[in-house]
N, C-alpha and C positions, 0 to 999 in steps of 0.2 A: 442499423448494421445487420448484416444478416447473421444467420445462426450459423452457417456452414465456416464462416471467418471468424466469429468468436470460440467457436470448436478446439481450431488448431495455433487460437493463442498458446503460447506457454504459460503459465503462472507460476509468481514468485509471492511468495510470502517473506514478508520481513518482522522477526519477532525476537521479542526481549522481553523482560518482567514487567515492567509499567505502562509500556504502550501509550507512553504521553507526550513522547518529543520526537525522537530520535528516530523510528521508526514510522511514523507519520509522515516524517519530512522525508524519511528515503523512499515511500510511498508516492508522495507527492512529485520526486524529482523523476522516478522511473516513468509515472504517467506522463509528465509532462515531453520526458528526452523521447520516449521510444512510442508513445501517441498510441495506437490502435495494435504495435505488435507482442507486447505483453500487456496482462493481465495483474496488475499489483494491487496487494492486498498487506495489510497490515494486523499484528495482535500482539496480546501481552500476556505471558502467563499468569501472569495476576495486574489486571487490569488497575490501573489509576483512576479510569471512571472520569478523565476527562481532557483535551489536549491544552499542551502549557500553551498561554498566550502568546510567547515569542517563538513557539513551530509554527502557528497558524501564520 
């Protein structure tokens, strides 16, 4: 993809404390619905350090 189109994506951050479900999976749902027109990213203010099995 070129550079000029990843530019004037928007980016969304979805963030909570553990960053091990919940926000993975709205991560996961944004890339999938909106494909190439955002830019989704995920974090946790204090990280869990690993995603639950039933987000994945």
């Amino acid at each position: 993809m070129s550079e000029t189109i990843l530019s004037h994506r928007r980016r969304v951050l979805f963030l909570c404390t553990g960053n091990s479900c919940r926000t993975q999976m709205a991560e996961g749902w944004l890339r999938h619905l909106a494909g190439d027109r955002f830019e989704s990213l995920s974090a946790g203010a204090n990280p869990a350090g690993y995603a639950h099995p039933l987000a994945v």
